[in-house]
N, C-alpha and C positions, 0 to 999 in steps of 0.2 A: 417758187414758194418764198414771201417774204422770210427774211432770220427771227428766229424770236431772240425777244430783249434778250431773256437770260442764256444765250448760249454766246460762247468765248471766242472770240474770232479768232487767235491765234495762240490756241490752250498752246502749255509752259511741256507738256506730258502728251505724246501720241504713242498711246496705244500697241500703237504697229511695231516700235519698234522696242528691243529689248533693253529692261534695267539694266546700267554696268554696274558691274559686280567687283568688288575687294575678292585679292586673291584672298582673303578666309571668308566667301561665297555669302558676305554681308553686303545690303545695297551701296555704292559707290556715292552718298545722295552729301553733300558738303553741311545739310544742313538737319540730316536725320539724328533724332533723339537718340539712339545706341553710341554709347561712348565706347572707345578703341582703340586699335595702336595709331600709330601717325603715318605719316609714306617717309620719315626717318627709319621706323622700326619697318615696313615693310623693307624699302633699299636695302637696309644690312641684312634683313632675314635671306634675299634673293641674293644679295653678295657673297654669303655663307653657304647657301646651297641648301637653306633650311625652304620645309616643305608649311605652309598655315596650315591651321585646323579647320574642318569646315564646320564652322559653328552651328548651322543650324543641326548638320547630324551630332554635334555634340551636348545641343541640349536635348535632345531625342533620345541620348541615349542614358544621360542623368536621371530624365523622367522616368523611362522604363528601370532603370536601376533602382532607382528609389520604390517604384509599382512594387517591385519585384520583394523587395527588402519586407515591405508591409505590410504582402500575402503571405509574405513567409512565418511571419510573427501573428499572422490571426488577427489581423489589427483592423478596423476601419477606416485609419488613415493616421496620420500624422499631422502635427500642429507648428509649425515654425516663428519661432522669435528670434532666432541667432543669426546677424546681417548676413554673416559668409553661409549659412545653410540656406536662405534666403535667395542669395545668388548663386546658389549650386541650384535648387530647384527648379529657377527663373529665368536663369542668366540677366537679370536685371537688377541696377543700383539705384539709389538714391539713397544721398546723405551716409553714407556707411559710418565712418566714423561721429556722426551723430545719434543713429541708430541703436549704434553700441550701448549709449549708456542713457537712453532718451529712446525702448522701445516700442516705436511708431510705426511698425508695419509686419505683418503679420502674414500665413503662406498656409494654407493647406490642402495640401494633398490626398487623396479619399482613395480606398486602394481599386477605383476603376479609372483612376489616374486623374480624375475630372481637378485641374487647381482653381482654387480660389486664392488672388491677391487683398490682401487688406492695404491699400497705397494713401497717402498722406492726402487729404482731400477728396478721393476720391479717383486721384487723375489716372484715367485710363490711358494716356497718353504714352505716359511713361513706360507701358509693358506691351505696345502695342505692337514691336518687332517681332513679340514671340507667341506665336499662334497657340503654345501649349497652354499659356495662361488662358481660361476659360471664362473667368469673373474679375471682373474687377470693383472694390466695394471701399469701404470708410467703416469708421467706429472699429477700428482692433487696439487699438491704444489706449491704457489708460493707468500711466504712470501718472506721479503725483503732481507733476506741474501743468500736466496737461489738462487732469481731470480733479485735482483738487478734492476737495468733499463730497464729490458725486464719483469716487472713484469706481467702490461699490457698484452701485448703478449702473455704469458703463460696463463693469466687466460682467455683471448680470447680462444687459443686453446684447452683449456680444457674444457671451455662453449660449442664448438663444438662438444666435444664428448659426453658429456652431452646431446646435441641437437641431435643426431645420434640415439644416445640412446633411446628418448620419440619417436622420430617418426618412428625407425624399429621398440616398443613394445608396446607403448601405444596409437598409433591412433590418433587425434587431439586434444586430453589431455594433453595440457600445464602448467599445476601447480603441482612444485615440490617446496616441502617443503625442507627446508635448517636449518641447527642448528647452527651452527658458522662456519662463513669464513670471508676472507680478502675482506677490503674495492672492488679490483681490480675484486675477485673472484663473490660476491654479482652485480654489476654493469654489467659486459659482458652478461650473461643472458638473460639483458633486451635487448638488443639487437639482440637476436636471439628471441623474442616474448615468453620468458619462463616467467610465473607468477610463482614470488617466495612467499613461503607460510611461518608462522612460523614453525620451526620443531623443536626446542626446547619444546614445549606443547606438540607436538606433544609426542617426545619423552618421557617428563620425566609422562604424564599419559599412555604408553607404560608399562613404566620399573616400575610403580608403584605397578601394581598386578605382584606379585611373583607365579607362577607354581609348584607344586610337588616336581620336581628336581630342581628350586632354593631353595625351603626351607629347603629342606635336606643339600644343599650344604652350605647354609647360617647354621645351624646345625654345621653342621662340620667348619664352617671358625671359627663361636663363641669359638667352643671348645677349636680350637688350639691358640686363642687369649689368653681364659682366662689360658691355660696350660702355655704362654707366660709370663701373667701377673703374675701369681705362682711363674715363675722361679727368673721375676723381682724383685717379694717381700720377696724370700730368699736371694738373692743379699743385699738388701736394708742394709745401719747402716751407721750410722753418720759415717760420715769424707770421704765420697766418694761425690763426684760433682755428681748436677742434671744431669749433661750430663753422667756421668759413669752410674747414674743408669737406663736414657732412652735407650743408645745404650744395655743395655739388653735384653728391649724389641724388640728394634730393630733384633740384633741378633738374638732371640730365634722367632720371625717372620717368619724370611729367613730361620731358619731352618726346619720351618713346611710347607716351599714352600709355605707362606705367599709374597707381592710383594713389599709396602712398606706402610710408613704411613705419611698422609697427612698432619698433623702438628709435633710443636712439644711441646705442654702445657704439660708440667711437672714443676709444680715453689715446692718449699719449704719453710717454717716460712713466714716470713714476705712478701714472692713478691708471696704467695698464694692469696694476697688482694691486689690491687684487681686481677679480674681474666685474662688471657691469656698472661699471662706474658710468653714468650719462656725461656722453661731449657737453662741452659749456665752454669758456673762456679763457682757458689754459693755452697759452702760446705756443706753439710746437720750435724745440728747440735745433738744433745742429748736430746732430747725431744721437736719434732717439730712433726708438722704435713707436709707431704708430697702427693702434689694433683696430678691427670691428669688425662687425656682425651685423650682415646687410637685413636679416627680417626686413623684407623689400616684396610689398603685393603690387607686382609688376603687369604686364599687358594680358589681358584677359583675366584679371583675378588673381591668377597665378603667382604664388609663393616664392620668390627665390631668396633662396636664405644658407648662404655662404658666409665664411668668413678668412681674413689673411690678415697678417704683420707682415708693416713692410719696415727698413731701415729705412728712416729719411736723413740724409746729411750728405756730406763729401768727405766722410772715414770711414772706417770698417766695424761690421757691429764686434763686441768682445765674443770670446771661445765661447763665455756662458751662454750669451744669447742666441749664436749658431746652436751651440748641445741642447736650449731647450728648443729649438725651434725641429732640431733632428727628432727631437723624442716626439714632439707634437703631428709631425709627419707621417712618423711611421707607424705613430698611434692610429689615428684615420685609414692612413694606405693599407696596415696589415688587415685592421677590422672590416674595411670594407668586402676584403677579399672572403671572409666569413657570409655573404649578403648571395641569398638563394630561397629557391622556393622549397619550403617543407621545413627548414630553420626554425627553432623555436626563439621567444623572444628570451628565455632564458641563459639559451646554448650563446647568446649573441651579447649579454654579459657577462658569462663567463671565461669564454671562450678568446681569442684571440689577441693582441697586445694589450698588457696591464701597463697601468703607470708607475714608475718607479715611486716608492714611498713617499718621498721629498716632497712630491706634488699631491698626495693622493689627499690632505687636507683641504686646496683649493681644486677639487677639482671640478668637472662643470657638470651640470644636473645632471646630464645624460647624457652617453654614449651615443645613441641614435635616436633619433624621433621623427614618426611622423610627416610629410606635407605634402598638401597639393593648394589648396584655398589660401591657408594660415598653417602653421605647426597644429598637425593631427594626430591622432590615434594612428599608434605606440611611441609612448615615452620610454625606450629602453635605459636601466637602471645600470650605475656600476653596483658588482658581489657586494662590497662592503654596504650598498643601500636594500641588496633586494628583498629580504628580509622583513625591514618595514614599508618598503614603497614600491616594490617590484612588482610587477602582471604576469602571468605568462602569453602564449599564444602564437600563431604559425605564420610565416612570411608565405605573402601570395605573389605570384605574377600580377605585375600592375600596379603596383606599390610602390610608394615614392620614399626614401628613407634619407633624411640628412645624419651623415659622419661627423664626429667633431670629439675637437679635445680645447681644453685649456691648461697648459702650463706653466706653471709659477708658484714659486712656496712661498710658504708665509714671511711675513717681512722682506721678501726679494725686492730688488730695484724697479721690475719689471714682470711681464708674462708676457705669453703667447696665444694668441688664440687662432684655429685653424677649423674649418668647415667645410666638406662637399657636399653635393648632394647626388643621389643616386637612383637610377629605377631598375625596382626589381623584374629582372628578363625570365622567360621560362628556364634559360638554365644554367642564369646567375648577376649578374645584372652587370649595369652601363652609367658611367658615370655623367652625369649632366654635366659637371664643371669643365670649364676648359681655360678658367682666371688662373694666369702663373701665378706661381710663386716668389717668393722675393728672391732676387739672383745673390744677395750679400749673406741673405742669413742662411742661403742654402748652398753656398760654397762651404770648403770644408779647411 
């Protein structure tokens, strides 16, 4: 039988034989669109004895999480604008931190689980790894630079397909929850009889309990964080800029297929006090202490957000700086020991090391909070705030909690700022961190 023209003499792909696989059960392919750790960050995971997450059961089980969340609330489904809820539903990115403040893509979820992606173009390309994605379409955008004087318009005709949507799937169930959209986009809706729900709550008691394979992968993000932070603290010695010695961390990030990091607190000597001063141009001197706070979304999405002072010089830090750094220590170590399931978020500002007066002017937002994605739901409050700004509510298994203190008083030379992160165990939880501590200030 002659060949016909169009068949491939020596196809690239046979069939016969099997896809190789990344140890986190994603195709092996050098040149597939799903972006991910590197074979850096795999070497140290398998040097460390760390296990990957198998990601497709892990977005398998976000989806049904989220199913689950939606039936619970009566809801016909939920509407996503917020990049990191976006990539909890999807496991897929584009542009994120453009997304942010330029929202250009859009996610919903209907509570028979059926997703629709709203992607920049239309490109189906981009969510094409994840089988749960069901649709892929255009037109969910219509922020003011994109859509200009037809903003209106556009968010009308995308409340239409939205409206298409509840009534081919969900029957005369009109209440869909929404998490952030534009004035124009929240308004048309109401006009087509859609009851909009919060979906912000929604979401972040969703992404609050962590799965199996988030926690391994959260595991592995910390690892390649703190392998990060190692690299930065060999970098480290007077007379390089806080900004030379952030973009290390930055760097050595991106090189573990890490994505970026959310701030940028790194101060040194004196604009360590008070706290969240932005690295910039300030010289690192010869015996100073040097702070931060990694808020670092590291391999697979994942949150790692630790913080340590370290002494940089060849002398010894002073008594002060060891005693605040003691207080700062035992702040974290004791409260962490407070961290269980059935704990209220109350018992967990109250309860366990206060800061001594001196500091309690600067001290940091909160005691605990939150993370898996980005810093989530619960922001635990110090006593002297809860009052005006406190929640209450119940520590679950599965739950990811960063500890942290800052100390330093007003007009001080200096402060401290100290960070772990933690997940909550059935019956009491495990610390993620394993970045020492600085050996100078923690001598006695």
């Amino acid at each position: 039988m002659p060949q016909s023209p169009l068949s491939i003499s020596n196809p690239k792909i046979d069939p016969s034989k099997p896809i190789p696989m990344k140890p986190d059960n994603t195709p092996d392919n050098n040149d597939r669109i799903e972006i991910g750790p590197t074979e850096l960050a795999y070497n140290e995971w398998q040097l460390a004895g760390l296990e990957c997450p198998d990601l497709p059961a892990m977005r398998q089980f976000r989806r049904d999480r989220l199913v689950a969340q939606i039936n619970q609330r009566e809801l016909a489904g939920v509407l996503l604008y917020d990049p990191l809820s976006i990539r909890y539903a999807t496991d897929t990115t584009h542009m994120q931190l453009w997304a942010s403040h330029n929202p250009f893509r859009a996610c919903l979820i209907l509570a028979d689980g059926h997703m629709v992606l709203w992607e920049y173009g239309g490109y189906d390309y981009m969510s094409s790894y994840n089988p749960l994605v069901k649709e892929v379409r255009s037109g969910g955008s219509f922020f003011y630079f994109a859509t200009g004087s037809r903003t209106e318009e556009k968010a009308e005709l995308f409340a239409g397909q939205i409206d298409s949507l509840l009534r081919e799937r969900c029957g005369k169930n009109r209440r869909l929850a929404v998490d952030k959209i534009q004035i124009a986009g929240l308004r048309a809706p109401d006009h087509l009889g859609i009851q909009v729900a919060d979906g912000e709550e929604l979401m972040e008691m969703t992404r609050a309990i962590k799965g199996p394979d988030e926690i391994k992968a959260m595991r592995c993000a910390m690892w390649a964080c703190e392998q990060s932070v190692a690299k930065m603290r060999d970098f480290t010695q007077p007379g390089l800029t806080e900004n030379d010695i952030w973009a290390e961390l930055h760097k050595e990030n991106i090189k573990r297929g890490g994505e970026w990091i959310e701030t940028r607190i790194l101060s040194s000597g004196p604009r360590t006090n008070p706290w969240f001063q932005e690295c910039g141009p300030r010289i690192l001197q010869n015996n100073e202490i040097l702070a931060f706070d990694t808020d670092l979304i590291g391999c697979y999405g994942m949150c790692s957000d630790i913080s340590r002072t370290w002494f940089i010089g060849d002398g010894q830090p002073t008594q002060r700086q060891k005693d605040m750094h003691a207080v700062a220590y035992e702040h974290i170590m004791t409260n962490a020991e407070l961290v269980r399931p059935g704990v209220t978020l109350k018992e967990l500002s109250y309860l366990g090391h206060q800061l001594p007066d001196i500091y309690i002017k600067q001290r940091y937002g909160s005691r605990f909070h939150g993370v898996g994605l980005c810093d989530e739901w619960p922001a635990i409050k110090y006593p002297i705030d809860w009052e005006e700004r406190g929640y209450d509510g119940v520590l679950e298994a599965g739950m990811m909690l960063c500890v942290e203190a800052y100390v330093g008083e007003v007009g001080g030379p200096d402060g401290i700022k100290l960070e772990d992160q933690l997940l909550v165990t059935e019956d009491g939880f495990e610390n993620l961190t394993q970045c020492p501590f600085d050996e100078k200030l923690m001598s006695t």
